[in-house]
VOGU-3710 file (C-alpha; in Angstrom, 3 decimals, decimal comma):
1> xxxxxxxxxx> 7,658/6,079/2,517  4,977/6,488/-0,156  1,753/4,239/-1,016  -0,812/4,003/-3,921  -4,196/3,705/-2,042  -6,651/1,995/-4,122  -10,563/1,382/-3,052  -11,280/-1,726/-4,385  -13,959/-4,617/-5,124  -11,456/-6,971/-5,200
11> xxxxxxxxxx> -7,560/-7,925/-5,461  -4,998/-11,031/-5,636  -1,507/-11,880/-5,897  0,104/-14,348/-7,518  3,532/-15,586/-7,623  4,439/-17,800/-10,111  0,607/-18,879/-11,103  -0,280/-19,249/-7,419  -2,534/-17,576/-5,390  -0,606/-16,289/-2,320
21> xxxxxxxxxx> -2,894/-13,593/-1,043  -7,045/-12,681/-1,737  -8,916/-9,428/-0,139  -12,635/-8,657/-0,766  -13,768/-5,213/-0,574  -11,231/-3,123/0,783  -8,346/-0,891/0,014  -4,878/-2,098/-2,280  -1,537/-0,337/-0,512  1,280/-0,582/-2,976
31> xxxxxxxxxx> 3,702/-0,442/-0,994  6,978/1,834/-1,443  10,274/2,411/1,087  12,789/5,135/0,587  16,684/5,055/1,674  15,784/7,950/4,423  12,941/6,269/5,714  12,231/5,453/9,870  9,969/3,961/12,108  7,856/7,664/12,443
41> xxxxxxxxxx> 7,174/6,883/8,730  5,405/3,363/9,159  3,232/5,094/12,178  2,297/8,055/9,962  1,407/6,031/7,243  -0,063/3,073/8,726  -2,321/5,545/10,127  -3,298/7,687/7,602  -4,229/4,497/5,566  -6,042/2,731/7,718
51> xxxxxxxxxx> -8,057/6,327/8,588  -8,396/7,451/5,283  -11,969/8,082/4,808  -12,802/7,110/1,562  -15,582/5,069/1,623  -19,099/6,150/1,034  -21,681/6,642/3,703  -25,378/6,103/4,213  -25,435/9,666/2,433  -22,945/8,452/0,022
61> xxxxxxxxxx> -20,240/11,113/0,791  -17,190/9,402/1,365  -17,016/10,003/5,093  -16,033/6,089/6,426  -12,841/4,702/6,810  -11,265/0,932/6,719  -11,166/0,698/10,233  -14,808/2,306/10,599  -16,311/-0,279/8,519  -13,600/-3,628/8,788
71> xxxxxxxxxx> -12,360/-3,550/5,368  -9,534/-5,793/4,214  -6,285/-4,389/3,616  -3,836/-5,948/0,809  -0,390/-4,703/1,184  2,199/-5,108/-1,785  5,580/-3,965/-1,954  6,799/-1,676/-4,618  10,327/-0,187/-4,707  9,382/1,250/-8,222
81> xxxxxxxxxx> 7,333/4,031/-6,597  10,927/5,697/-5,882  11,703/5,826/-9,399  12,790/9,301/-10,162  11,497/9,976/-13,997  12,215/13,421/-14,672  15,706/13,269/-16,153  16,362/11,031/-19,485  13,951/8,355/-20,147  14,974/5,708/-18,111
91> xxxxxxxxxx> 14,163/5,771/-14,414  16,493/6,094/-11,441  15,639/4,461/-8,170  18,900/6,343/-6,221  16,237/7,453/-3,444  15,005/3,816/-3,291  16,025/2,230/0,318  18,282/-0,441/-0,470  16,665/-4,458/-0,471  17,321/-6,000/2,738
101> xxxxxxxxxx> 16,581/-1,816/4,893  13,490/-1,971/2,698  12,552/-5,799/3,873  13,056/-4,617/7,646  10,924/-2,048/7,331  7,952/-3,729/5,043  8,160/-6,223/7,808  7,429/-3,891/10,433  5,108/-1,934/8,339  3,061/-5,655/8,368
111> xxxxxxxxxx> 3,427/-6,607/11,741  2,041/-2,819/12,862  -1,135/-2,855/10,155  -1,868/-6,410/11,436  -2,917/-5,034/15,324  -6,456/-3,609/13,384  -9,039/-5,952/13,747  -8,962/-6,437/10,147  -8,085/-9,055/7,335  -4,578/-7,977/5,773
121> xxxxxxxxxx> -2,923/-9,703/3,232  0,178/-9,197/1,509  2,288/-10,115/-1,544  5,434/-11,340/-2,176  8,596/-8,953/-0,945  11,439/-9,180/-4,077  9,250/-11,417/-5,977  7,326/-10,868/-9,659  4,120/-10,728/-8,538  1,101/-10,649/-10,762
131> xxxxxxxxxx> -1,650/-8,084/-9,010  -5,085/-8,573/-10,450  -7,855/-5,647/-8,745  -11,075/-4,263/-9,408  -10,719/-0,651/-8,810  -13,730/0,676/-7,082  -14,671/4,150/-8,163  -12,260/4,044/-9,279  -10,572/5,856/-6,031  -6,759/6,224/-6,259
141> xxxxxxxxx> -4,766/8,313/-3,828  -0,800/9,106/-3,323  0,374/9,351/0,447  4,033/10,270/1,181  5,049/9,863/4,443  7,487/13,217/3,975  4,489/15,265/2,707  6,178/15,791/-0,664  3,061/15,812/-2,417
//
């Protein structure tokens, strides 16, 4: 399982010109499931997001996490983070779980992030979703639940 952990200001979805989720300050999980992936994934990585401490404190070293300080959480699903670039010019997504194991497991993934005491919101699974965020920092980090980078 791998994310894109953004710090933001600000983010929305949209599907089809209509709002369908909002966060204020917070942190922007895309969202990504592989074919091999299991339940341990969604526990390590649920955890290591929420954790993450990557928001600035009184001393403004970034030392606070979500959880520390109740920041929303906007989680967006994004099979495209399996795409394997590094043969031709055209992206594979062979490592990509397939749509309805990926579904069952975002769906988990939502149900455990929503037992914090905090606001999460989500897009759209399998639909063209317009993301609009104001990166703060900006602060951008890559988590892979199988440590592969």
């Amino acid at each position: 399982m791998r994310a894109v952990v953004q710090r933001v200001k600000n983010a929305k979805v949209e599907v089809d010109d209509n709002e369908i989720g909002a966060i204020d300050s917070g942190l922007l999980v895309f969202l990504g499931i592989g074919d091999e992936d299991k339940m341990d994934d969604i526990d390590y990585l649920i955890d290591k997001i929420v954790n993450l401490r990557i928001f600035e404190d009184e001393n403004g070293k970034m030392n606070l996490s979500a959880v520390d300080l109740g920041k929303d959480i906007m989680v967006v699903s994004q099979f495209t983070l399996y795409g394997d670039c590094r043969q031709g010019k055209r992206p594979n997504f062979l490592n990509a779980a397939p749509p309805d194991k990926a579904e069952r497991l975002y769906d988990v993934f939502i149900d455990k992030i929503n037992k914090y005491d905090l606001k999460i919101e989500t897009g759209e699974f399998k639909a063209m979703m317009d993301v609009d965020l104001v990166n703060d920092g900006p602060v951008t980090l890559l988590i892979d639940s199988k440590k592969a980078f």
